[in-house]
C-alpha positions as CSV (number, residue, x, y, z in Angstrom):
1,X,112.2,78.1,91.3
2,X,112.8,80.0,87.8
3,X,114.8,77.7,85.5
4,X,118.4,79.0,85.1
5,X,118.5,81.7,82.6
6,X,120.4,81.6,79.1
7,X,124.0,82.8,78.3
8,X,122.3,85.9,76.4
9,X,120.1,86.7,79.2
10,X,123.1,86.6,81.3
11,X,125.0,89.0,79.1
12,X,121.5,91.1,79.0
13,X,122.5,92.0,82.8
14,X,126.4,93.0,81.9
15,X,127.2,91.2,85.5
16,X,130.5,89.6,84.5
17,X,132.0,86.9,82.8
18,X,132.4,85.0,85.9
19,X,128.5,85.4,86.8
20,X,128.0,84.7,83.0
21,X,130.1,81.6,82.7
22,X,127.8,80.2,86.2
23,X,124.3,80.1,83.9
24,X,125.7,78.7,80.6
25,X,127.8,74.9,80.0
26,X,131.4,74.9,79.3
27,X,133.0,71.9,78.1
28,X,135.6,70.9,81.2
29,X,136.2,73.9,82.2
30,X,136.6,73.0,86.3
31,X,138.9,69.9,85.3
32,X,140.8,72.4,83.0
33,X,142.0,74.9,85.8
34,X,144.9,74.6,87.4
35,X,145.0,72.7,91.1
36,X,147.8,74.9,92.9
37,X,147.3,78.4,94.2
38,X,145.6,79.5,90.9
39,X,143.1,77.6,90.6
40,X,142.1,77.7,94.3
41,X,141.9,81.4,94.2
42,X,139.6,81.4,91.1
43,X,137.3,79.0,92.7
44,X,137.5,81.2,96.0
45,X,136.2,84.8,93.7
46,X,133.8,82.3,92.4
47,X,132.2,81.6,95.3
48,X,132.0,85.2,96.6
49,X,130.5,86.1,93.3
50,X,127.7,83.7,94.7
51,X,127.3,85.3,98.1
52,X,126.0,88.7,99.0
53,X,124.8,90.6,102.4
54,X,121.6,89.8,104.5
55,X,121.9,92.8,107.2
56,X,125.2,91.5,109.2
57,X,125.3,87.8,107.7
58,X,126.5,86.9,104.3
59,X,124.7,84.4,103.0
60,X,124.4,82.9,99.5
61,X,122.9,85.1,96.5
62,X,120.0,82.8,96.0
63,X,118.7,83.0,99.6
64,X,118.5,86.6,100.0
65,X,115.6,86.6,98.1
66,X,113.5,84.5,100.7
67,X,114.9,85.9,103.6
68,X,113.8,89.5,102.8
69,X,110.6,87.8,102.0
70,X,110.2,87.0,105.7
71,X,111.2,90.2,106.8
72,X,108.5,92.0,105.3
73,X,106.0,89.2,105.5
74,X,106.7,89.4,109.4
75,X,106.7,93.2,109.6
76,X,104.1,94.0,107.2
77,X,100.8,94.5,109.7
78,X,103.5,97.0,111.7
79,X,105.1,98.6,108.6
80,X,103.2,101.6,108.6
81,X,103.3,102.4,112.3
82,X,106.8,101.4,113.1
83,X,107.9,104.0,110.1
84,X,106.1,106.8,111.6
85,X,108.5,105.6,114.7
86,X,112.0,105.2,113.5
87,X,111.1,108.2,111.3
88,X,109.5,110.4,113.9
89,X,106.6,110.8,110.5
90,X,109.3,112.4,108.4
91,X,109.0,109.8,105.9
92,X,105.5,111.2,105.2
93,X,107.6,114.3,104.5
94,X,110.0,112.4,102.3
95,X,107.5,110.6,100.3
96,X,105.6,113.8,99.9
97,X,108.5,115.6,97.9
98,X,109.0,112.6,95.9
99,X,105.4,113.3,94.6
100,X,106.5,117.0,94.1
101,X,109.5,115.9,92.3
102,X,107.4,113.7,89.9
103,X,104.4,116.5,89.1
104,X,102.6,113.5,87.2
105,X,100.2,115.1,85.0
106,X,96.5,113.2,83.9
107,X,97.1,110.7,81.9
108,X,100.7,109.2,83.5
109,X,100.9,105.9,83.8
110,X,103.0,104.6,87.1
111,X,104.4,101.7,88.3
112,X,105.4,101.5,92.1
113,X,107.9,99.0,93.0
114,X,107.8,97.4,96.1
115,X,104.7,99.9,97.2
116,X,103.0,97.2,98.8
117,X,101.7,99.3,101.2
118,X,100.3,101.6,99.0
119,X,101.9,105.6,100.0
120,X,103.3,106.3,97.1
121,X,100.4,105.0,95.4
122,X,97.5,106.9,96.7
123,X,99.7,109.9,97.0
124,X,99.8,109.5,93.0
125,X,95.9,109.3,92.6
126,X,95.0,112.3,95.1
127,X,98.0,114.6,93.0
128,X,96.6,113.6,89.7
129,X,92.4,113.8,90.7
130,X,93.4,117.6,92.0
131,X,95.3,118.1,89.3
132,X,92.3,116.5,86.6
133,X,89.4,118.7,89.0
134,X,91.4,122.0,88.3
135,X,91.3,121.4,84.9
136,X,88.1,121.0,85.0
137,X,86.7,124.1,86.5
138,X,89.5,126.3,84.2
139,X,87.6,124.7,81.2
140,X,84.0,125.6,82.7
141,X,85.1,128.8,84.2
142,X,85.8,129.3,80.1
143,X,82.4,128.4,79.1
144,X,80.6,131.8,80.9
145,X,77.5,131.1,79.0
146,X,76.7,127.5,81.0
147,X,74.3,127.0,83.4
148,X,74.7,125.4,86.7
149,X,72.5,122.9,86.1
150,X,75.0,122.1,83.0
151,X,77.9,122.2,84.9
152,X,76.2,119.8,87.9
153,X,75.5,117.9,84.9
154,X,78.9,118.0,83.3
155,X,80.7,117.0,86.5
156,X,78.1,113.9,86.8
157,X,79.3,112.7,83.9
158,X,82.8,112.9,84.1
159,X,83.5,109.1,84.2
160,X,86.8,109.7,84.9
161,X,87.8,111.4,87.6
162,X,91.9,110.6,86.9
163,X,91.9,112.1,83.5
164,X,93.3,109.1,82.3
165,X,95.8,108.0,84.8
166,X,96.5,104.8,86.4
167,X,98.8,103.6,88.9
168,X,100.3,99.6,88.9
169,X,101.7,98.3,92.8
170,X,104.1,95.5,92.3
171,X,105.2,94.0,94.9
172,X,107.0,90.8,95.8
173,X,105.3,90.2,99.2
174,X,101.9,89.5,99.3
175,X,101.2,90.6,103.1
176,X,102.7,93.8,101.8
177,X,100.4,93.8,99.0
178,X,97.0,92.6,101.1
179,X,98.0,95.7,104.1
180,X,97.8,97.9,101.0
181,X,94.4,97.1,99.8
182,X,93.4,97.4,103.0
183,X,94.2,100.5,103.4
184,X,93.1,101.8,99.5
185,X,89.3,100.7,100.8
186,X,89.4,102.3,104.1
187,X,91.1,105.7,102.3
188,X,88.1,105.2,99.7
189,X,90.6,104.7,96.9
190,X,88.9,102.4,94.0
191,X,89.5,103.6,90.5
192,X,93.1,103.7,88.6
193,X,94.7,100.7,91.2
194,X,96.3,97.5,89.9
195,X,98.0,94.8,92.7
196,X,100.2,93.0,90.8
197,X,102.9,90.0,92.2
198,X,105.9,90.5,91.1
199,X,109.7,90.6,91.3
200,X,112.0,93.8,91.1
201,X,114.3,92.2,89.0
202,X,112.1,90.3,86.7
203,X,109.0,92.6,86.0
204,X,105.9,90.7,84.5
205,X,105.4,93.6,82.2
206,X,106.2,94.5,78.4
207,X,108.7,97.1,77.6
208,X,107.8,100.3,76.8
209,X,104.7,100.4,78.9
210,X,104.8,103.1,81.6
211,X,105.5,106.7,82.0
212,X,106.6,107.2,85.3
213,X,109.0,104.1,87.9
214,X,109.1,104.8,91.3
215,X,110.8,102.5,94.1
216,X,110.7,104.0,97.5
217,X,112.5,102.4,100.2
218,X,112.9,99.1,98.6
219,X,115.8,98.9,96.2
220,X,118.0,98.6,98.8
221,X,116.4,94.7,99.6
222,X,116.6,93.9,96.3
223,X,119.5,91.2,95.7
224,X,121.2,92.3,92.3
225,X,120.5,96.1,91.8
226,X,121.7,96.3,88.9
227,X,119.3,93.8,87.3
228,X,116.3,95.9,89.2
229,X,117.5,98.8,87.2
230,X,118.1,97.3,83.7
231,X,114.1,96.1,84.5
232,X,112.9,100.0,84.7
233,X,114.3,100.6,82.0
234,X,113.0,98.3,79.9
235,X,109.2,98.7,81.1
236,X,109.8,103.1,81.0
237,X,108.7,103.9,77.8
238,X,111.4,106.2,76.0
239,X,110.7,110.0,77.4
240,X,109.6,107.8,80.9
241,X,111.4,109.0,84.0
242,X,112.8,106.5,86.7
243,X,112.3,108.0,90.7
244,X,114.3,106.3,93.3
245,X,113.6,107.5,97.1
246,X,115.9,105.6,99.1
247,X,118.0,106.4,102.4
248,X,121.6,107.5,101.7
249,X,125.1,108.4,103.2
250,X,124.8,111.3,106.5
251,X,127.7,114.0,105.6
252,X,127.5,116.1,108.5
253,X,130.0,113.7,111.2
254,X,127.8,114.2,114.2
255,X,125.1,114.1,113.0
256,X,126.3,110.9,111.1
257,X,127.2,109.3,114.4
258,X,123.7,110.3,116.4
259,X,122.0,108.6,113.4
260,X,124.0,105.6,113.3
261,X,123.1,105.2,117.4
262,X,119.2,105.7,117.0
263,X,119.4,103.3,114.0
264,X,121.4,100.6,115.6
265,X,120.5,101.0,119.3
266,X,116.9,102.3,119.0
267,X,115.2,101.2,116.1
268,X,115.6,97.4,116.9
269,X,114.1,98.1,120.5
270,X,111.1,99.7,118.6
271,X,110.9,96.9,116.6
272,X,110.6,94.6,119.4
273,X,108.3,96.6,121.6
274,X,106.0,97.4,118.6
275,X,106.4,94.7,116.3
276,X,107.2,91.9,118.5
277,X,110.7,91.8,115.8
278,X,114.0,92.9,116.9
279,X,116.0,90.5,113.7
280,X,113.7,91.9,111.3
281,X,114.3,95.9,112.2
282,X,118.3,94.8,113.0
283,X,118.4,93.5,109.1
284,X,116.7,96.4,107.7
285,X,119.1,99.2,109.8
286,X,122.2,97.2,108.5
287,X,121.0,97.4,104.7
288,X,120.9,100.5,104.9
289,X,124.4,101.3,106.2
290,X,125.2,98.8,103.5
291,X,124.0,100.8,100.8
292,X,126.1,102.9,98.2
293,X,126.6,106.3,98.0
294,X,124.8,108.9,96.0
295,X,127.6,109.1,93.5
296,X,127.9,105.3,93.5
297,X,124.1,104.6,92.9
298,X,124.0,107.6,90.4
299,X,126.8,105.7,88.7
300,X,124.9,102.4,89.1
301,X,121.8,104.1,87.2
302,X,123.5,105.5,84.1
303,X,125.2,102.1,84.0
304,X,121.4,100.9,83.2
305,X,121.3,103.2,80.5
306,X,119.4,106.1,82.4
307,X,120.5,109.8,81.7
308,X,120.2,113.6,82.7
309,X,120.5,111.3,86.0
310,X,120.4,113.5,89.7
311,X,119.8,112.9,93.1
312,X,118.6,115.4,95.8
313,X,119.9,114.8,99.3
314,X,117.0,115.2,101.8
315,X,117.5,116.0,105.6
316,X,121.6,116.3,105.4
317,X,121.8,113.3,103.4
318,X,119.2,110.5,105.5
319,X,117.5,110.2,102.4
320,X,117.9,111.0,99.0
321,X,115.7,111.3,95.7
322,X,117.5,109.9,92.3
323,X,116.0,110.7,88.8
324,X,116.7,109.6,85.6
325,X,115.2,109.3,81.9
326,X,115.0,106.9,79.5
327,X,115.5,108.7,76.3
């Protein structure tokens, strides 16, 4: 368990006074409230500051953490099939015009958050090698005067077939992260791929060190968003864009109310018929309900000091793609 964190680090996150005064020492400062109504209603916000949402449950802020751990440590030999169910393979779709929305060039450097599984990944690394391999024949279709045996050979030694670019996974859960490698050797993916461990909100990398942060379907399990947010900042080098792909609020009202059937009477049944899971699929239908609006989480990333920040609704509103830059 991390050691409690100092006032400043506190104030880093800008997540109230309350939360602030909970990781520094003040002199007397429970004996010195007062012991009628007052003072019982200060402790009572205190103690909801503690607690946050685990799919229907509330539970306490520092167990959220673990029990999303489980989830996705239970679900993670299934993840990949059971989104192609509860999706009907639209989230192939989805994750596709994230890519498009990025238009990395050679040379980017990514990190994927909570990519475990690897989709956003390897859709990064075939985008940038088609991308590097047109340059390529542009600059030899320049040189008329080469021979083919000089362009065979030129190809052979292109070391590089990513122009440069290189993609970082960091994820929390290391079932995640071991169904991803998995699947980057059976896809033949070998160069420009780091697994790291890590956590959203605490990042085990410097500042100023990538190009391009993408989260896709994970912010929503992080515990404090805000702190997830402050953490791409930091590590996006300034001119870096942050890419959030995350579900979002249904406008159209029927619509809104066939999606909220399938999602709360058919995905768990899928989950238990597939994965053997109903809790785990229950928990990640109710986060999403639970999450904020597009305008809300808009307002949630300029708050971490992102800006030119929009979002893209994506199939009236299941999904939606948020961009923002650090400049």
């Amino acid at each position: 368990m991390a050691a409690p964190r100092s006032c400043s680090q506190w104030s880093r996150y800008g997540s109230g006074w309350v939360r602030a005064m909970r990781g520094c020492w003040v002199p007397r400062l429970r004996s010195s409230w007062p012991a009628g109504p007052l003072g019982a209603r200060l402790l009572s916000q205190e103690k909801r500051a503690a607690e946050t949402h685990f799919g229907f449950e509330t539970v306490a802020e520092d167990e959220k953490g673990g029990k999303v751990y489980q989830v996705f440590e239970s679900v993670a030999k299934k993840y990949d099939v059971m989104n192609d169910m509860m999706s009907l393979g639209i989230h192939r779709v989805w994750k596709d015009l994230l890519l498009w929305k990025m238009r990395p060039l050679p040379g980017t450097q990514l990190l994927d958050v909570a990519g475990g599984t690897g989709d956003i990944a390897f859709r990064f690394l075939n985008y940038v090698q088609a991308q590097h391999q047109g340059k390529q024949k542009r600059q030899l279709r320049a040189q008329q005067n080469l021979s083919w045996e000089e362009i065979a050979n030129k190809y052979r030694n292109e070391e590089d077939s990513l122009g440069g670019s290189r993609v970082v996974i960091c994820d929390i859960n290391k079932e995640m992260l071991k169904v991803g490698k998995q699947k980057a050797t059976a896809q033949g993916h070998k160069a420009g791929l780091a697994w790291v461990v890590g956590d959203a909100e605490e990042l085990p990398f410097d500042d100023d060190k990538f190009d391009v942060y993408t989260i896709a379907f994970g912010i929503r399990n992080v515990t404090h968003i805000d702190r997830a947010l402050q953490e791409a900042h930091r590590v996006l080098k300034p001119g870096g864009r942050f890419l959030c792909l995350e579900f979002s609020q249904v406008n159209n009202p029927l619509l809104s109310r066939i999606y909220d059937l399938y999602s709360f009477q058919v995905i768990p049944v899928l989950g238990e018929v597939i994965a053997g899971d109903w809790k785990s699929y229950q928990y990640l239908v109710e986060s999403i309900r639970r999450f904020p609006s597009q305008e809300e989480f808009k307002e949630m990333i300029e708050d971490a000091g992102f800006q030119k920040v929009t979002y893209e609704s994506l199939t009236s509103g299941i999904v939606a793609i948020h961009s923002g830059f650090k400049l």
